[in-house]
N, C-alpha and C positions, 0 to 999 in steps of 0.2 A: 458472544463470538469467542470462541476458542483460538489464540493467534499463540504461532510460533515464530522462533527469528527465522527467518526465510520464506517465510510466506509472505504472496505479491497480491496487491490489493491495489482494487480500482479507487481514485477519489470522487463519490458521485457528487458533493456539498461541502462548502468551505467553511472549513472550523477557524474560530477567532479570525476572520474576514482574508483566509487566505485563498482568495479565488482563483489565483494562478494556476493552483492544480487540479481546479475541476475540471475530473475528464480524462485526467491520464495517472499514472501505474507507479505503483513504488513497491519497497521491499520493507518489512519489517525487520529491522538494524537491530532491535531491542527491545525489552522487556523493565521498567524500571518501576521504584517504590512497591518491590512483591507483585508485579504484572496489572498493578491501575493503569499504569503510563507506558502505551507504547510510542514506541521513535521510529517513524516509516524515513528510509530513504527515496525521495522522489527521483524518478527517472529525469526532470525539468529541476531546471534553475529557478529560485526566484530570491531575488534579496534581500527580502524580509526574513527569511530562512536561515536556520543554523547548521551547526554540524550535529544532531545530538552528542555532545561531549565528547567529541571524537569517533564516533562510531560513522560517519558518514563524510563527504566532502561538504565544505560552508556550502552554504545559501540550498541545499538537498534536503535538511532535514527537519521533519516537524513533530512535534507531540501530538499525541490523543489520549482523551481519558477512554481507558477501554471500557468506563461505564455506557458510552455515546459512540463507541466506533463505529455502532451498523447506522449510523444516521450520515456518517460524512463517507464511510467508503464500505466496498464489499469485495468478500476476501474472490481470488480467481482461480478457480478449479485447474490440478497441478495435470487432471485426465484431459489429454487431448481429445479435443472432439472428431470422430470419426463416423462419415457420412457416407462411404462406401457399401453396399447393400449388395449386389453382385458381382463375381468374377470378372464380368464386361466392363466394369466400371474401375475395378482395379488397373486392367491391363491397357 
Protein backbone atom coordinates (compact mmCIF):
# COMPACT_ATOMS: atom_id res chain seq x y z
CA UNK A 1 0.00 0.00 0.00
CA UNK A 2 1.33 3.20 -1.28
CA UNK A 3 0.31 5.95 1.74
CA UNK A 4 0.89 9.53 1.56
CA UNK A 5 0.47 12.14 4.50
CA UNK A 6 -2.94 13.15 3.82
CA UNK A 7 -4.37 10.31 2.92
CA UNK A 8 -7.59 8.92 4.91
CA UNK A 9 -8.03 5.40 5.76
CA UNK A 10 -10.70 3.28 7.10
CA UNK A 11 -9.60 1.01 10.41
CA UNK A 12 -11.15 -2.32 9.29
CA UNK A 13 -9.06 -4.57 12.41
CA UNK A 14 -7.25 -3.53 15.53
CA UNK A 15 -3.55 -3.50 15.71
CA UNK A 16 -1.89 -4.30 19.18
CA UNK A 17 -5.63 -4.57 20.76
CA UNK A 18 -6.59 -1.14 19.88
CA UNK A 19 -10.26 -1.82 19.15
CA UNK A 20 -11.51 1.56 19.76
CA UNK A 21 -11.01 2.33 16.14
CA UNK A 22 -12.45 -0.37 14.40
CA UNK A 23 -14.68 1.18 12.00
CA UNK A 24 -13.89 4.64 11.69
CA UNK A 25 -11.54 7.03 9.56
CA UNK A 26 -8.23 8.70 10.27
CA UNK A 27 -5.59 10.69 8.34
CA UNK A 28 -2.18 9.71 7.80
CA UNK A 29 0.01 12.55 10.01
CA UNK A 30 3.24 10.76 8.93
CA UNK A 31 5.56 8.71 7.50
CA UNK A 32 8.42 7.52 10.00
CA UNK A 33 11.87 5.30 10.08
CA UNK A 34 12.17 5.74 5.91
CA UNK A 35 8.02 5.02 5.55
CA UNK A 36 7.97 1.32 7.59
CA UNK A 37 6.05 3.40 10.36
CA UNK A 38 3.12 5.12 9.49
CA UNK A 39 1.26 7.58 12.31
CA UNK A 40 -2.68 7.78 11.37
CA UNK A 41 -4.51 10.54 13.08
CA UNK A 42 -7.90 9.13 14.28
CA UNK A 43 -10.96 11.05 13.78
CA UNK A 44 -11.98 9.26 17.73
CA UNK A 45 -10.50 9.53 20.87
CA UNK A 46 -9.09 6.85 22.71
CA UNK A 47 -6.76 6.75 25.71
CA UNK A 48 -4.63 4.37 25.15
CA UNK A 49 -3.43 6.55 22.18
CA UNK A 50 -0.80 9.07 21.59
CA UNK A 51 0.09 12.02 19.70
CA UNK A 52 2.60 10.63 17.23
CA UNK A 53 5.31 13.00 18.49
CA UNK A 54 3.55 15.78 17.98
CA UNK A 55 2.01 15.41 14.81
CA UNK A 56 -1.55 14.84 16.05
CA UNK A 57 -3.56 15.76 19.33
CA UNK A 58 -3.04 12.93 22.43
CA UNK A 59 -5.03 10.04 22.77
CA UNK A 60 -5.72 10.42 18.16
CA UNK A 61 -2.83 8.77 17.31
CA UNK A 62 -1.46 5.31 16.48
CA UNK A 63 1.32 3.64 14.55
CA UNK A 64 1.34 0.88 11.90
CA UNK A 65 3.98 -1.02 10.38
CA UNK A 66 3.31 -0.26 6.74
CA UNK A 67 4.53 -4.01 6.18
CA UNK A 68 0.73 -5.02 7.82
CA UNK A 69 -1.43 -1.75 6.96
CA UNK A 70 -3.79 -3.61 4.42
CA UNK A 71 -4.62 -6.01 7.17
CA UNK A 72 -6.00 -3.27 10.02
CA UNK A 73 -7.14 -0.60 7.51
CA UNK A 74 -7.80 0.53 3.78
CA UNK A 75 -6.95 3.46 2.26
CA UNK A 76 -10.43 5.81 1.00
CA UNK A 77 -10.69 6.81 -2.50
CA UNK A 78 -10.13 10.76 -2.59
CA UNK A 79 -12.95 10.30 -6.13
CA UNK A 80 -16.26 11.12 -5.03
CA UNK A 81 -18.69 8.67 -5.97
CA UNK A 82 -21.18 9.84 -8.44
CA UNK A 83 -24.41 7.79 -9.14
CA UNK A 84 -26.13 10.31 -11.36
CA UNK A 85 -26.84 8.45 -14.88
CA UNK A 86 -29.38 11.05 -16.48
CA UNK A 87 -30.23 14.63 -16.75
CA UNK A 88 -33.59 13.79 -14.64
CA UNK A 89 -31.89 12.74 -12.07
CA UNK A 90 -29.49 15.68 -11.76
CA UNK A 91 -32.19 18.29 -11.93
Amino acid sequence: MDLQIGDRVRVIRAYQDNTAVVGTEGTVCGLKYDGHVVCVNHDVYSGIMHHCNGLCERGHGWNYHVADATKYFELISHTPEISIQTIDELL
